[in-house]
C-alpha positions as CSV (number, residue, x, y, z in Angstrom):
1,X,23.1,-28.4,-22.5
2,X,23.7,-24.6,-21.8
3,X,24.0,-22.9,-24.9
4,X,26.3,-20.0,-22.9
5,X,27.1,-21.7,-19.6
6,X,26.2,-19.1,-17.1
7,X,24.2,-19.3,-14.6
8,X,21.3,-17.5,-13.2
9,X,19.2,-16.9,-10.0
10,X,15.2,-15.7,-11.2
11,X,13.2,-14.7,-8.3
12,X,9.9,-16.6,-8.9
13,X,6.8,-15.3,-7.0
14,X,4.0,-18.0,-8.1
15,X,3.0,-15.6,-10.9
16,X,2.8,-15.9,-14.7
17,X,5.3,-12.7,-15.2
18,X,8.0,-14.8,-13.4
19,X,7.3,-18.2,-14.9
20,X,7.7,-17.0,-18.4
21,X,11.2,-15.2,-17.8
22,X,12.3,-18.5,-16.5
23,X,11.0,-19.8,-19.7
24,X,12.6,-17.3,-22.1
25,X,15.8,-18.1,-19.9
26,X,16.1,-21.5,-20.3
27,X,15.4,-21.3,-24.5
28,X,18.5,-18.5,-24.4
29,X,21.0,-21.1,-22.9
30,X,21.5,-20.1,-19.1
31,X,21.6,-22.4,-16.3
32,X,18.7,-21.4,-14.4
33,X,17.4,-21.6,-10.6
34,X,14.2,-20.6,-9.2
35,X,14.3,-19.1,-6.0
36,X,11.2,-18.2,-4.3
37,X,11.7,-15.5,-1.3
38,X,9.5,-15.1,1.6
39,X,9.5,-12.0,2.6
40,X,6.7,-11.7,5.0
41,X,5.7,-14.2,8.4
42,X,1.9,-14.9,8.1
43,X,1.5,-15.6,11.9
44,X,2.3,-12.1,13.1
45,X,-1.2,-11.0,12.2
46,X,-2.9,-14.1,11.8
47,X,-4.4,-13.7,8.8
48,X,-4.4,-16.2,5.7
49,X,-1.6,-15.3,3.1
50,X,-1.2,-16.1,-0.6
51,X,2.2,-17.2,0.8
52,X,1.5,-21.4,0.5
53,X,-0.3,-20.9,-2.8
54,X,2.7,-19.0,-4.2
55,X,5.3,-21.6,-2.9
56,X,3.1,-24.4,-4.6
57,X,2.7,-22.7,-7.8
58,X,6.2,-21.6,-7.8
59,X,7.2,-25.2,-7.2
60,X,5.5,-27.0,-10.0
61,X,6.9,-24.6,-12.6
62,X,10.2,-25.1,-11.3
63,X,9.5,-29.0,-11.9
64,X,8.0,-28.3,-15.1
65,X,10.9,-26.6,-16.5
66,X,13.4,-29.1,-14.6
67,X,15.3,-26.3,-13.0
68,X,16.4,-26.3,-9.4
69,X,14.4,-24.9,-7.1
70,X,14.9,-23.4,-3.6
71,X,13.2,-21.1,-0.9
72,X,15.3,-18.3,1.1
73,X,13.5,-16.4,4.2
74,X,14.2,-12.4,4.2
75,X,11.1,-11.9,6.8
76,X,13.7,-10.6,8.9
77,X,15.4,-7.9,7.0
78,X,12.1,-7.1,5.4
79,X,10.7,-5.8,8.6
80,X,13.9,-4.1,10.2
81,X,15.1,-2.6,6.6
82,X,11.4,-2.5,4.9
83,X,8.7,-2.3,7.0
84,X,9.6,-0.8,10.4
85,X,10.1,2.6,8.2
86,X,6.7,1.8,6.6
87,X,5.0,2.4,10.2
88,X,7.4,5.5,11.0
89,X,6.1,7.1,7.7
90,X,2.4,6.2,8.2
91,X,2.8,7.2,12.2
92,X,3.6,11.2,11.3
93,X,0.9,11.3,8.2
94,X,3.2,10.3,4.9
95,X,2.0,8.1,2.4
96,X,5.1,5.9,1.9
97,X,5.7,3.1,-1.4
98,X,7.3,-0.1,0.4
99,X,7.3,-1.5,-2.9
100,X,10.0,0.5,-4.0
101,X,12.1,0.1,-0.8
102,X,11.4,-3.9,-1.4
103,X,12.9,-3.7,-5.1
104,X,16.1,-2.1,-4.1
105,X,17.0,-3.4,-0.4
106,X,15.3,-6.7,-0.5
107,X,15.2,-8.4,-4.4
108,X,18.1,-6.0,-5.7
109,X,20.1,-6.2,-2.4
110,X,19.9,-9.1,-0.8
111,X,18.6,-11.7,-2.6
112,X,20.7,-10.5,-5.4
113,X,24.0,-11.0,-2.8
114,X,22.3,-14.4,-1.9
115,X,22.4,-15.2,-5.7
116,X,26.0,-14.0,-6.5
117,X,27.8,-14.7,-3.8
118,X,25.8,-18.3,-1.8
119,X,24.8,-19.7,-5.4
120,X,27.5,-18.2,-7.5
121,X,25.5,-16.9,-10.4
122,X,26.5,-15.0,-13.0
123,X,23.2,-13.2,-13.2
124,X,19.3,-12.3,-11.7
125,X,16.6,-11.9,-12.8
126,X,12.7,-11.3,-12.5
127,X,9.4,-11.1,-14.0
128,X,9.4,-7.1,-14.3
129,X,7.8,-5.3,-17.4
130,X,11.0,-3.0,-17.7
131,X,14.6,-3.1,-19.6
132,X,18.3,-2.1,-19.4
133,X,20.7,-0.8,-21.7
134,X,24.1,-0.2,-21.8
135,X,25.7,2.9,-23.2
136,X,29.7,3.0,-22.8
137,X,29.4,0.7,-19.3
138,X,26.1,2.9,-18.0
139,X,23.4,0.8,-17.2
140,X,20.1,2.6,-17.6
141,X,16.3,1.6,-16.7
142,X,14.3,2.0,-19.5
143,X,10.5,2.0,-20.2
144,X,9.2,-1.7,-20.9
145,X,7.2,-2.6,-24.6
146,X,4.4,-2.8,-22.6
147,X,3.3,0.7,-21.4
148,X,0.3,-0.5,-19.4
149,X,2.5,-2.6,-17.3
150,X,5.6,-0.5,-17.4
151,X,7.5,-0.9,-13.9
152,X,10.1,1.4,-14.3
153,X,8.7,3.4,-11.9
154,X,9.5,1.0,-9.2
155,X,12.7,0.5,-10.3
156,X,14.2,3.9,-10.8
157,X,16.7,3.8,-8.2
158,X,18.9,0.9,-8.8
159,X,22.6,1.1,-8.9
160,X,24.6,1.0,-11.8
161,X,26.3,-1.8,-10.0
162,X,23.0,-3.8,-9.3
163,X,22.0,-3.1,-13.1
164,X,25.7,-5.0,-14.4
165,X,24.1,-8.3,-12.4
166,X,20.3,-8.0,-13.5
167,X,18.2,-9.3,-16.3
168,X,14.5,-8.8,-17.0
169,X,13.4,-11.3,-19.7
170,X,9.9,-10.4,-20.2
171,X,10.5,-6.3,-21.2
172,X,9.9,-7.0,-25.0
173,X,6.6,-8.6,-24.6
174,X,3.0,-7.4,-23.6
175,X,1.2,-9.2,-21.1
176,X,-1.6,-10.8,-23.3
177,X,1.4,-12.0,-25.2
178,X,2.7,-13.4,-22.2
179,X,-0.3,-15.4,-20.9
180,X,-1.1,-16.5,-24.5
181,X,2.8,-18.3,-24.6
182,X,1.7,-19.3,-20.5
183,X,-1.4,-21.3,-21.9
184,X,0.2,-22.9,-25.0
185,X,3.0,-24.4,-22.4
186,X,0.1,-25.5,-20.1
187,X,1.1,-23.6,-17.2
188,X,-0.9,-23.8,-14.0
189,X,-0.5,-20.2,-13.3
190,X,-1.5,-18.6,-17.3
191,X,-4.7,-17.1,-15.8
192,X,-3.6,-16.1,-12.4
193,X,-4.8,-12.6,-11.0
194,X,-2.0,-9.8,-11.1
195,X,-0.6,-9.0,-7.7
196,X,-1.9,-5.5,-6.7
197,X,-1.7,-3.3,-3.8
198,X,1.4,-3.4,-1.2
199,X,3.3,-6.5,-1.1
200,X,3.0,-7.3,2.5
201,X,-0.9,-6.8,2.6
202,X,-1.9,-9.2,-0.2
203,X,-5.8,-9.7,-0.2
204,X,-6.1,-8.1,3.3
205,X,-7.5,-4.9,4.1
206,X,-5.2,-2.0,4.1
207,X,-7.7,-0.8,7.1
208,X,-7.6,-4.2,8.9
209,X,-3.6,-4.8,8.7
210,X,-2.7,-1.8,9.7
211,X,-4.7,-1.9,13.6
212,X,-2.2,-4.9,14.0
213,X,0.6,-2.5,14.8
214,X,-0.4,1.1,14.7
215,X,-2.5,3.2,17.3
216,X,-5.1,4.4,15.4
217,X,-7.3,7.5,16.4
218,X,-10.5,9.0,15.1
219,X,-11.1,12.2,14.2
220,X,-13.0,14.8,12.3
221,X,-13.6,15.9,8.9
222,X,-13.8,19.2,8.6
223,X,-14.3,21.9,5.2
224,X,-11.5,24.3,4.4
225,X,-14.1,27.0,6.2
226,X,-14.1,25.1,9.1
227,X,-17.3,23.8,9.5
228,X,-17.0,20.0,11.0
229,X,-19.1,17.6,9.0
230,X,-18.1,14.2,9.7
231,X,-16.0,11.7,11.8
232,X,-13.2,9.3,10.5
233,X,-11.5,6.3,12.3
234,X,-8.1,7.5,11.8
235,X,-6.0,9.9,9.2
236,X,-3.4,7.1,8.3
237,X,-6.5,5.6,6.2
238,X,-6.5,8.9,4.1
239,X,-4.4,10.2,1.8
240,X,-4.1,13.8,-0.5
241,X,-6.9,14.0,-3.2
242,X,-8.6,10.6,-1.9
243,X,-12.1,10.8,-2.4
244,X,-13.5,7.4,-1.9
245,X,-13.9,6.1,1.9
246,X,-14.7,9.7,3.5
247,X,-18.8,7.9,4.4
248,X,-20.0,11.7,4.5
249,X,-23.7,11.2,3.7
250,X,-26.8,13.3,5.5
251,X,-27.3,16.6,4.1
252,X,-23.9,15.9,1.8
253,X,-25.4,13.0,-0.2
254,X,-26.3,15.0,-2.9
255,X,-23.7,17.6,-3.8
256,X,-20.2,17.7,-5.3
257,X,-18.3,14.7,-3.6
258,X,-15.1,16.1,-0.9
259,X,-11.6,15.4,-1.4
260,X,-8.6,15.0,1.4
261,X,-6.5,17.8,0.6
262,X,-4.9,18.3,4.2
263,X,-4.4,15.7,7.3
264,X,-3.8,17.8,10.4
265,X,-3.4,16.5,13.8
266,X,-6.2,13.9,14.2
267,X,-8.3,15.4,11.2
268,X,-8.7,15.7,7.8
269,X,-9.6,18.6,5.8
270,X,-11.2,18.8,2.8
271,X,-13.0,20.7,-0.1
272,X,-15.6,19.6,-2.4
273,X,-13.8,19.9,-6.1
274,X,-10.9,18.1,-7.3
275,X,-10.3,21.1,-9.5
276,X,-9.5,23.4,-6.1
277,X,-6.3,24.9,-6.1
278,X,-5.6,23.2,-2.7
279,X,-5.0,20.5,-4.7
280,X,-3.3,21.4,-7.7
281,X,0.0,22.0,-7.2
282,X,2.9,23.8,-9.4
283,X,6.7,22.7,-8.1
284,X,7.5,20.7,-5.6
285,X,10.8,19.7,-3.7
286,X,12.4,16.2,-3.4
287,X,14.9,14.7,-1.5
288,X,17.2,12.0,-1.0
289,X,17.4,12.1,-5.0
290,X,19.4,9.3,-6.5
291,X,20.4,9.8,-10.4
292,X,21.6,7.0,-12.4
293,X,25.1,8.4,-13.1
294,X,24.8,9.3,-9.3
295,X,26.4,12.9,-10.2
296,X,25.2,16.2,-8.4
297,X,23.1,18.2,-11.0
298,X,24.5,21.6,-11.1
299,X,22.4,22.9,-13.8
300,X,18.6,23.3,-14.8
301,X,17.2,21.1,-17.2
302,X,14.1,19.8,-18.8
303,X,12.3,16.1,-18.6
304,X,9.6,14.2,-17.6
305,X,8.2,13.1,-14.4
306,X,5.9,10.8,-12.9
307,X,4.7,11.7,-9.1
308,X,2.5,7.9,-8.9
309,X,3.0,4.8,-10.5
310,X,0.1,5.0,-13.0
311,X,0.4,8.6,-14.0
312,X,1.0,9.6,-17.7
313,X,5.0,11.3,-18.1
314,X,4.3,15.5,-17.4
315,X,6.7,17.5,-18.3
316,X,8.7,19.8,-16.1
317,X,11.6,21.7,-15.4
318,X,14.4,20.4,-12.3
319,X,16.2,23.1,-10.4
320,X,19.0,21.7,-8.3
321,X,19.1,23.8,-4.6
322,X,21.3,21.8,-3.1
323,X,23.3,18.3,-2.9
324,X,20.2,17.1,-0.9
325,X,17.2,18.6,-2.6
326,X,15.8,19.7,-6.2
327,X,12.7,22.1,-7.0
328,X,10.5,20.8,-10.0
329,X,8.4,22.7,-12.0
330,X,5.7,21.6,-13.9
331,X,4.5,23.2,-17.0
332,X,1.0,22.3,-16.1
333,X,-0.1,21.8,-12.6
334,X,-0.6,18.6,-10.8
335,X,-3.2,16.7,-8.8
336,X,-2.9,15.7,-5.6
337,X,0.9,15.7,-4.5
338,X,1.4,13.5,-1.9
339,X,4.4,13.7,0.8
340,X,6.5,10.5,1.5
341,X,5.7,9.3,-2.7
342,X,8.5,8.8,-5.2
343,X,8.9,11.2,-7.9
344,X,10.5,9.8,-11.0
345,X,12.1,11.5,-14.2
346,X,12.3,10.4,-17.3
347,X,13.8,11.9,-20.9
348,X,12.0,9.3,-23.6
349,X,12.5,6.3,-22.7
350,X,15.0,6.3,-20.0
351,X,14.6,6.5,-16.7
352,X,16.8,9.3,-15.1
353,X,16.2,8.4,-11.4
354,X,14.2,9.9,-8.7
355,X,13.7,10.8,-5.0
356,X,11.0,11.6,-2.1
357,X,8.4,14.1,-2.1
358,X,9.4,16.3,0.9
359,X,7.0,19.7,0.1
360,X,4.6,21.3,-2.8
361,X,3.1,24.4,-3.3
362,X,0.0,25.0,-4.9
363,X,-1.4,27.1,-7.2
């Protein structure tokens, strides 16, 4: 029997994170449905995919938990909406994050219409370690319990709308909890590796998936004095402050390690501390900014902000220019700005929103 006879769509991906929300679902009352969404076609690069091991764990806890089960294809709006930009962004030197343009066009646009509107559902939901509240009918995304596995960042841009329609079960528990409740229901999945990296890729190569569909060239590396001391198969395989992958060795082996701080042309440029001021930068300018209230700031203010996913909340200062584009200011200077990331705010726990990196300066 359903305790509050609603109904809603989880998005299961084969993982533990998923499985459990289904689980805390079904013990809350809701009429629950698995969907499982495919969002990439393995053939095009003819590589193996985790995509059949996914479907036939996602299956079995489906059958386990005795809730409906179903499949939906969005290969094709993944690539025009998702990954076709991916390439434009890699193609003129950005470092783009598909895996925030997959949370809000693909699970949080269309397979939440697919939910709502095809299997008339009250509700979605997924396995992300973040929550909502709701103050006077604003919907907020707020930090998740667990602050290693905090996903917020991913998430900063959905609509107040989306957030009405969306439910994510697992926010109030840390993952060891979570694969602890996983092995006391037997699940086939408790111990199964995290998903890392960008969605698409899987356990492929960045370096390898990418010669599928880009032109890559080599170049050179060269210092900030402009002395050449290396080669490099291609700048899209670099990005700011990266220090690992740069195979400069000879005469180099032994001193201070080099670090991308420019990608120019065909080359790379780099210097050999991650202290330099080439790569510590003080403000920077974002665009395309969503806020949750979706209001034009017209005044300065103070918060938080995270520039990458795994960074620790720094505080700064946000400057409004225009209705396109904000100046933030750090209080203390930042490594390794990159253009084409998200930057996200935060005041506490709340997630304020966020937008594109489009330009820093440095120190």
């Amino acid at each position: 029997m359903f305790l509050n006879k609603k109904k809603i769509t989880v998005g299961i991906s084969g993982g533990v994170d998923s499985s459990i929300a289904i689980y805390i679902l079904i013990k809350m009352g809701y009429n629950v449905i698995g969907v499982y969404m495919k969002n990439w076609e393995e053939n095009i690069t003819k590589k193996k995919c985790t995509f059949y091991k996914d479907l036939y764990d996602s299956k079995n806890i489906c059958n386990l938990f005795k809730v409906i089960f179903k499949k939906i294809n969005f290969s094709y709006e993944y690539w025009e909406n998702i990954f076709i930009l991916f390439l434009k962004e890699y193609n003129i030197g950005n470092t783009p994050n598909p895996d925030i343009l997959c949370n809000k066009k693909i699970k949080f646009k269309f397979f939440l219409d697919y939910a709502i509107n095809y299997l008339k559902s009250n509700y979605v939901a997924t396995g992300h370690y973040t929550n909502i509240k709701n103050i006077k009918n604003n919907f907020y995304i707020l930090c998740s319990f667990d602050k290693n596995k905090d996903q917020s960042y991913f998430l900063h841009n959905l609509s107040n709308k989306k957030l009405k329609k969306i439910l994510f079960p697992i926010s109030f528990l840390k993952k060891p909890e979570l694969r602890y409740i996983a092995k006391k229901l037997n699940l086939i999945n408790f111990n199964k590796k995290d998903s890392t990296g960008i969605c698409f890729i899987g356990k492929k190569k960045f370096n390898i998936f990418i010669n599928f569909f880009l032109n890559i060239n080599p170049g050179l590396i060269i210092t900030k004095n402009s002395q050449i001391i290396g080669t490099h198969k291609g700048i899209i395989y670099f990005t700011i402050g990266q220090r690992k992958g740069l195979s400069i060795g000879g005469i180099y082996k032994k001193q201070n390690p080099f670090y991308v701080i420019e990608k120019k042309t065909k080359n790379i440029i780099v210097v050999q501390s991650n202290k330099h001021y080439l790569l510590m930068s003080k403000n920077l300018i974002t665009k395309k900014i969503y806020w949750n209230k979706n209001k034009f700031i017209i005044k300065p203010f103070v918060c938080y902000v995270k520039t990458r996913y795994k960074q620790k909340k720094i505080f700064c200062i946000i400057i409004p220019i225009d209705a396109k584009y904000i100046l933030v200011q750090f209080k203390k200077p930042i490594i390794s700005i990159t253009k084409g990331q998200f930057v996200v705010f935060y005041l506490e726990k709340f997630c304020l929103g966020g937008g594109i990196i489009e330009f820093n300066t440095y120190l």
